[in-house]
Backbone as numpy.savetxt, mean C-alpha at the origin, in Angstrom:
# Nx Ny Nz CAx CAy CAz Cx Cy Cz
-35.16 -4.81 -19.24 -34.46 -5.13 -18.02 -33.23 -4.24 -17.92
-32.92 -3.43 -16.77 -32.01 -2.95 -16.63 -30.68 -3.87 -15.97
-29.35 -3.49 -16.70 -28.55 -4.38 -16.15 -27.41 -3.41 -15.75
-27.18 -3.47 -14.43 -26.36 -2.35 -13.78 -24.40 -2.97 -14.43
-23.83 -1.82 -14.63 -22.40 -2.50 -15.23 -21.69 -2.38 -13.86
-20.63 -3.32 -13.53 -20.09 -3.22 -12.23 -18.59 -2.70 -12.67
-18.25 -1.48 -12.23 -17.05 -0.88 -12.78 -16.20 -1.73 -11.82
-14.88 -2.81 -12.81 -14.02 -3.06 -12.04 -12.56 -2.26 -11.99
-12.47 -1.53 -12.69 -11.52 -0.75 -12.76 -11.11 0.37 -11.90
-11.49 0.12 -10.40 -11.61 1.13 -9.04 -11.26 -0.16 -8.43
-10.90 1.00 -7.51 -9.90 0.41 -6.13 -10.91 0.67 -4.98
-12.08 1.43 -4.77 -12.96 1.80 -3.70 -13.21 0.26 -2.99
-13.54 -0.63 -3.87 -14.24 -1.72 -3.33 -13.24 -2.71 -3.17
-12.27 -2.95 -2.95 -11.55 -3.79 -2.93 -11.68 -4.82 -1.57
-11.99 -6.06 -0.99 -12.51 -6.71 -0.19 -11.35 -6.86 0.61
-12.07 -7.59 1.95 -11.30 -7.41 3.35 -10.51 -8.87 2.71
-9.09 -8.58 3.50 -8.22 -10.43 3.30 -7.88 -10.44 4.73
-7.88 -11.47 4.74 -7.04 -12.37 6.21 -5.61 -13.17 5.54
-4.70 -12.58 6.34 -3.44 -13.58 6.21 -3.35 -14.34 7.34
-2.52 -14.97 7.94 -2.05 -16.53 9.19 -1.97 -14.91 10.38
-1.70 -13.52 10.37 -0.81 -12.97 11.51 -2.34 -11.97 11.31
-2.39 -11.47 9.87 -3.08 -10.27 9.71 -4.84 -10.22 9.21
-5.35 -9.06 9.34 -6.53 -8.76 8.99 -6.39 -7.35 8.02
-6.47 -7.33 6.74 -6.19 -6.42 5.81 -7.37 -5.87 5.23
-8.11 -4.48 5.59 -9.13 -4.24 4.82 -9.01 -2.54 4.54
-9.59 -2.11 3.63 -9.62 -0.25 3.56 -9.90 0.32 4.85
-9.46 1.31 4.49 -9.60 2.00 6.16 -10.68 3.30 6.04
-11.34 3.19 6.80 -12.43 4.00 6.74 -12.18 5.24 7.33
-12.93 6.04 8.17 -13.17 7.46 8.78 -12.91 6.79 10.21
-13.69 6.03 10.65 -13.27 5.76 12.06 -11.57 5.18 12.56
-11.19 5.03 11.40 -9.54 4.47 11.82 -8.74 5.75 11.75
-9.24 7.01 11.61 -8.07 7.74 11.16 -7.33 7.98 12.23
-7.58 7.86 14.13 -6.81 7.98 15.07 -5.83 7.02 15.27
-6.25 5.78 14.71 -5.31 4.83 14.65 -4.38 5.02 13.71
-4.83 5.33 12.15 -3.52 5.89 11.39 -2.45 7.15 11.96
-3.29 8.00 12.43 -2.22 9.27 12.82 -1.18 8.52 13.74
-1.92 7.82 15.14 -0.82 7.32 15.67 0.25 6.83 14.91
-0.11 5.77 13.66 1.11 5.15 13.28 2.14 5.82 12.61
1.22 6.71 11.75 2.16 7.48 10.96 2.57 8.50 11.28
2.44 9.14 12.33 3.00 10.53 12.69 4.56 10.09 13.63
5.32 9.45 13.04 6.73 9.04 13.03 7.27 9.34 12.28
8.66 10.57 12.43 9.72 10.65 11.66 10.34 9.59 10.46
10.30 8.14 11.20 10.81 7.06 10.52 10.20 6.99 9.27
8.84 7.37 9.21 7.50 7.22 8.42 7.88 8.11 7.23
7.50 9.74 8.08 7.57 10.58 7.31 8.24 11.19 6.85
9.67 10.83 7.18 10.63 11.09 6.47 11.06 9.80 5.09
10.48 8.88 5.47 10.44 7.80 4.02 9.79 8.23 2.99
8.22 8.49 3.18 7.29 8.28 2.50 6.72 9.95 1.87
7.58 10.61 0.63 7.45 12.31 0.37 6.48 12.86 0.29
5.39 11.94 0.40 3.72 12.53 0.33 3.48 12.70 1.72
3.92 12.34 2.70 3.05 11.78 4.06 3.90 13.70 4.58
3.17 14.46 4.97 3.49 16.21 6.16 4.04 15.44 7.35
5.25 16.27 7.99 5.26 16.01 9.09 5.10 17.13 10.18
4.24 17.10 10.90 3.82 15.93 11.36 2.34 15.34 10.94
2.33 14.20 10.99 0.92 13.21 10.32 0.07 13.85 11.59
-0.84 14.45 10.94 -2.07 14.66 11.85 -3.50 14.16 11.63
-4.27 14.43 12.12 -5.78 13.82 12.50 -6.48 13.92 10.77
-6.19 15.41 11.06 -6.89 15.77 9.61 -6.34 15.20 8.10
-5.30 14.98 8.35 -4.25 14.58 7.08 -4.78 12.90 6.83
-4.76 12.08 8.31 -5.52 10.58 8.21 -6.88 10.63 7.37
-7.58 11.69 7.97 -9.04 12.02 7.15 -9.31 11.78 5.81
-8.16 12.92 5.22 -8.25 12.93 3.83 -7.75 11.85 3.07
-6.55 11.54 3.39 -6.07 10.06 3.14 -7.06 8.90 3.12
-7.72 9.12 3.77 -8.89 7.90 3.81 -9.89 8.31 3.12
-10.02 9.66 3.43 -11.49 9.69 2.03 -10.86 9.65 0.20
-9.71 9.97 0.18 -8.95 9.91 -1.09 -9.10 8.77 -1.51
-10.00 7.73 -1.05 -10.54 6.30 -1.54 -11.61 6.09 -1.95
-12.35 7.24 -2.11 -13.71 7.19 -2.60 -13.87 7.73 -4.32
-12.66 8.00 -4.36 -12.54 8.38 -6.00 -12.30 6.58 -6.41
-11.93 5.93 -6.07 -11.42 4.57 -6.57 -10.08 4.68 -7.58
-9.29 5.47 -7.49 -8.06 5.81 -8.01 -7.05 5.34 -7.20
-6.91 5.58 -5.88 -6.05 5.44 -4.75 -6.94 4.88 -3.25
-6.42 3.85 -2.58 -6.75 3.13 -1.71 -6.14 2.52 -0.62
-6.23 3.39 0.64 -5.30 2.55 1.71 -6.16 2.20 2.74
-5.06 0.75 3.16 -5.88 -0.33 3.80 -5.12 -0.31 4.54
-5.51 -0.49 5.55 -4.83 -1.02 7.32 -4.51 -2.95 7.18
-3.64 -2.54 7.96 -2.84 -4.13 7.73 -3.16 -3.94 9.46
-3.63 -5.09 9.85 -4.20 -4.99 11.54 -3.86 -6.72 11.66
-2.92 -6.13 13.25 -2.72 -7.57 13.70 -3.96 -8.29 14.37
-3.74 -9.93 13.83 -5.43 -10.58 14.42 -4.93 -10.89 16.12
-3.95 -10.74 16.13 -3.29 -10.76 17.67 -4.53 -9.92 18.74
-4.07 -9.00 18.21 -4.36 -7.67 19.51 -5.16 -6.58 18.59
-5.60 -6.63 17.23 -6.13 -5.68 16.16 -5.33 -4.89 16.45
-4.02 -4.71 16.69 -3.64 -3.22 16.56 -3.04 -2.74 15.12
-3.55 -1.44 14.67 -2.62 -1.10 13.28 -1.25 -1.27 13.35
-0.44 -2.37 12.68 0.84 -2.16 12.52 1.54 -1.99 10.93
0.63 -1.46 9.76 1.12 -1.04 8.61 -0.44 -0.30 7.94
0.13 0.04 6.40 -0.97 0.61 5.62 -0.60 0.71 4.35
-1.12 -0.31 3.68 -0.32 -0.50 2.02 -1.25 0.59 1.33
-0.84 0.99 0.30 -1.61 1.55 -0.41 -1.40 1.57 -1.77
-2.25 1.85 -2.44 -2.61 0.67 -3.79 -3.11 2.18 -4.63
-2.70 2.22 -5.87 -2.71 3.02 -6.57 -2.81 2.93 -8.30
-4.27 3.72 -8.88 -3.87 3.31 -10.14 -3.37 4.22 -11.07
-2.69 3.88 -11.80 -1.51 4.51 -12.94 -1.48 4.34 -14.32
-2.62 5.37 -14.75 -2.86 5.24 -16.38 -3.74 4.69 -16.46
-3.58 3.76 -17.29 -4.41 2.21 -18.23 -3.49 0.85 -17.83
-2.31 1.07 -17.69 -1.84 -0.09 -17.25 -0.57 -0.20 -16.10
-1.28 0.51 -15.22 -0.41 -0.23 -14.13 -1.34 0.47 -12.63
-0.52 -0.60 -11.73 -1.45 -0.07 -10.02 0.04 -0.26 -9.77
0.39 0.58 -8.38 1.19 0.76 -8.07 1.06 0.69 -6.31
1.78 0.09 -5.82 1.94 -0.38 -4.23 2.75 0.51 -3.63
2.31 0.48 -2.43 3.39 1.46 -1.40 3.21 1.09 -0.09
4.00 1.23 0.79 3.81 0.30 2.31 4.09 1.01 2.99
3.88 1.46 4.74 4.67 1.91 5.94 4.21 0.77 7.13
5.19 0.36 7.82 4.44 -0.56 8.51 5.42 0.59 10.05
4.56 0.24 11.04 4.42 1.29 12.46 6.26 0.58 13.43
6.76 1.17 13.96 7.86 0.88 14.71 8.02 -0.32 15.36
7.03 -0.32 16.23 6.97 -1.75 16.92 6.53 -3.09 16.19
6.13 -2.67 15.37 6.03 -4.08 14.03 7.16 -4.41 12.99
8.14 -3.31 13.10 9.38 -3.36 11.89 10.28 -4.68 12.08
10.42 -5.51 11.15 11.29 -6.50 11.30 10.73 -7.62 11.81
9.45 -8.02 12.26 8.85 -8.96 12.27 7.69 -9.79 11.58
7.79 -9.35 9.78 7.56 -9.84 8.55 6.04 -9.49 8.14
5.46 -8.15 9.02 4.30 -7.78 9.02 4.21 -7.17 7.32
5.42 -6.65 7.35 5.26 -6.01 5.24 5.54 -6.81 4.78
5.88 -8.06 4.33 6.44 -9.00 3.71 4.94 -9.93 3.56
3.92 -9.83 4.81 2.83 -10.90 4.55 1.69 -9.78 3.84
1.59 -8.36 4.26 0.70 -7.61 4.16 1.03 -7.22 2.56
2.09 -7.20 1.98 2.47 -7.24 0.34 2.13 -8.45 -0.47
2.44 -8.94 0.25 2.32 -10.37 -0.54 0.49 -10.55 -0.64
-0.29 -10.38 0.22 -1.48 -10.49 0.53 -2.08 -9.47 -0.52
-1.89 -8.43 -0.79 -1.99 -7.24 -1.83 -1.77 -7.67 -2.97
-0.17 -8.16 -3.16 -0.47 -8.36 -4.50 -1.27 -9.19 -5.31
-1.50 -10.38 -4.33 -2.18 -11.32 -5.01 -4.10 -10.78 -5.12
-4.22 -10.48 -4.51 -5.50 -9.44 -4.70 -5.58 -8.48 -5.58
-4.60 -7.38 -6.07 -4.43 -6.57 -7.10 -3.85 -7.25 -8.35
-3.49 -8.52 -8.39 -3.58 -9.45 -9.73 -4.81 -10.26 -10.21
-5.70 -10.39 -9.21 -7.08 -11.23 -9.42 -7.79 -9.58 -9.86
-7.73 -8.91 -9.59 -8.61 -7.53 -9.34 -8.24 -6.97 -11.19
-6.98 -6.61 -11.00 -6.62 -6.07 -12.36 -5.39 -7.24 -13.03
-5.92 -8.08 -13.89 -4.98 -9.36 -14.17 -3.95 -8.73 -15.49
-4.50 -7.51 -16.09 -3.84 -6.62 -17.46 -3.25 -5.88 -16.74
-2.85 -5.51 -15.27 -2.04 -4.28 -15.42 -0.98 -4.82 -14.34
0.23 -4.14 -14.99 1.62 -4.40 -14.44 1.43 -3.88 -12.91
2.26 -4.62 -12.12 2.14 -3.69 -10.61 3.75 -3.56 -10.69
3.66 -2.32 -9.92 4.72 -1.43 -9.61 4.92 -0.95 -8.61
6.09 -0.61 -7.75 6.16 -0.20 -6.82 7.70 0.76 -6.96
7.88 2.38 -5.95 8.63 2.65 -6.54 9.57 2.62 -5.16
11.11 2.55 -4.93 12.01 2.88 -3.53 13.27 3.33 -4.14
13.45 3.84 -2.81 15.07 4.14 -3.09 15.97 2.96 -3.04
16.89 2.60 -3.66 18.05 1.61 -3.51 18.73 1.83 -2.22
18.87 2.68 -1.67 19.13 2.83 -0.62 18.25 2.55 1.02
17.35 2.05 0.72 16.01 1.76 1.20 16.48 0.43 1.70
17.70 -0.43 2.11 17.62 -1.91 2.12 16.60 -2.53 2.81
16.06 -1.90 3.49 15.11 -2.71 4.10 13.89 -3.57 3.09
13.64 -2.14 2.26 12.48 -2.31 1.95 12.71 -2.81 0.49
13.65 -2.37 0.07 14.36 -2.81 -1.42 14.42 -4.49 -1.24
14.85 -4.90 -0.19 15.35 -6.03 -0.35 13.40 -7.18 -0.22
12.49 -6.35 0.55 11.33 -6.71 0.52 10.31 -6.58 -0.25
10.45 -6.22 -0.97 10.61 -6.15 -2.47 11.08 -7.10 -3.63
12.24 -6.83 -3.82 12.96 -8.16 -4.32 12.56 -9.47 -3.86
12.57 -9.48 -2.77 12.09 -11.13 -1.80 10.92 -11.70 -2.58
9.89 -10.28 -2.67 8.57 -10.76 -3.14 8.24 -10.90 -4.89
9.54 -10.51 -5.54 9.13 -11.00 -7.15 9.59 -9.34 -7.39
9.91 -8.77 -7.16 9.87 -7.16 -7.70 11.09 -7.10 -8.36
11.15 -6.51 -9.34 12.47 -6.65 -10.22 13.22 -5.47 -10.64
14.02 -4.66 -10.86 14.18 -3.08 -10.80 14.49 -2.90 -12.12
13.76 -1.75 -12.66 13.60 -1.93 -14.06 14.88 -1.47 -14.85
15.55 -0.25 -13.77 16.62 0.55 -14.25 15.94 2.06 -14.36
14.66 2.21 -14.45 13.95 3.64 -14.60 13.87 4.07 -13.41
14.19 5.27 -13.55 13.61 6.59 -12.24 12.31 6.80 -12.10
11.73 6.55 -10.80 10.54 6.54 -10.35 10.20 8.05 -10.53
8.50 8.00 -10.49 8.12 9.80 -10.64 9.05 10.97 -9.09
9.00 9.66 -8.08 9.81 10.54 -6.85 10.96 10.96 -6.66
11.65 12.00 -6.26 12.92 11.87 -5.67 13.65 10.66 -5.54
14.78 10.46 -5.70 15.23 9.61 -5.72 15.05 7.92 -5.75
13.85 7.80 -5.97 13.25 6.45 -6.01 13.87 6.06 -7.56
13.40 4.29 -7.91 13.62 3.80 -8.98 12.52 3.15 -9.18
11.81 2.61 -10.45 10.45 1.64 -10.45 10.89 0.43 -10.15
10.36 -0.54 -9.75 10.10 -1.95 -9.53 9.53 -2.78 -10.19
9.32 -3.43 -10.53 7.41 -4.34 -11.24 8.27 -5.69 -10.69
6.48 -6.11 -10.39 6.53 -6.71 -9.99 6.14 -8.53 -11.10
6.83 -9.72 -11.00 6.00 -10.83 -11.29 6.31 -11.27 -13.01
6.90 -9.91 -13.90 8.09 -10.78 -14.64 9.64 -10.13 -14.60
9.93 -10.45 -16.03 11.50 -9.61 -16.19 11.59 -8.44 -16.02
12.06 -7.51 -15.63 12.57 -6.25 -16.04 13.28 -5.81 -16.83
C-alpha cells in the first residue's frame, strides 16, 4: 500500500478563514489587479522595503506565484461587506524555527481594525499549522501604528535588529 506523506511544513496550502468583518484566503493569479490597486500606494511602498514603487501588474504576479514554493504566502484579507481587498498578510518561513508575519492593509481600510482582526486570524492559524515554531514579525519602532498593533496582539520586542533596515524583531505569544 502506498501511503502518500502530507508535507506540513509549507505554507502553499494554508486554508481559507472567515473572521465577524473578513474573508482571508491565498491569493491566486486572478487577484493580482486587485492587489496592484491596493498596493501601488506610496503609504504602502514606502513602508514595506520589498514592495518597487510603483506596485505594478507584473510585480502582483510574481508575488502571488512566490506561493507555490510553500516558503512564503500572501493572502488577501477581503471585506465580507462588499469583497473588496482591504489588506494582505503575508506569512513567511524562517529556518527550522520560526514563520514570520507581515501586513499592508489599503487606505480606505486604515484605522478601522481590518489588521488587528486579519493578524489575529493568522496567527491563530500559523500556531495550529506550525505549533514548534516561534512567530515573528519585524517593524520599525517608529511605525506607531503598527508597533502598537502588534503589541495589542501579544508581540513582544525582543531588543534584536530585524534582517531590515531599521526594523526590530517581535515574537509573538511569550516573553521576550
Amino acid at each position: 500500500m502506498f501511503l502518500r506523506r502530507i508535507r506540513r511544513d509549507t505554507l502553499a496550502d494554508l486554508p481559507r478563514l472567515t473572521t465577524e468583518r473578513l474573508v482571508i484566503a491565498g491569493l491566486v493569479p486572478g487577484d493580482a489587479e486587485a492587489m496592484r490597486r491596493l498596493t501601488d500606494d506610496p503609504a504602502i511602498t514606502g513602508a514595506v522595503d520589498f514592495l518597487p514603487d510603483p506596485f505594478t501588474l507584473e510585480d502582483a504576479h510574481a508575488m502571488i506565484a512566490s506561493g507555490r514554493r510553500g516558503r512564503d504566502r500572501f493572502l488577501g484579507a477581503w471585506a465580507r461587506a462588499d469583497r473588496a481587498l482591504v489588506g494582505v498578510v503575508g506569512a513567511h518561513l524562517r529556518g527550522e524555527g520560526a514563520v514570520e508575519i507581515g501586513y499592508w492593509i489599503g487606505g480606505a481600510a486604515r484605522g478601522r481594525g481590518f489588521g488587528a482582526e486579519a493578524v489575529s486570524g493568522i496567527l491563530g492559524l500559523l500556531k495550529g499549522r506550525f505549533p514548534h515554531r516561534t512567530i515573528v514579525a519585524e517593524c520599525r519602532p517608529a511605525n506607531t501604528a503598527s508597533w502598537g498593533l502588534l503589541t495589542k496582539l501579544g508581540f513582544r520586542d525582543t531588543g534584536d535588529d530585524g534582517h531590515r533596515p531599521g526594523r526590530r524583531v517581535m515574537v509573538w505569544g511569550q516573553a521576550a
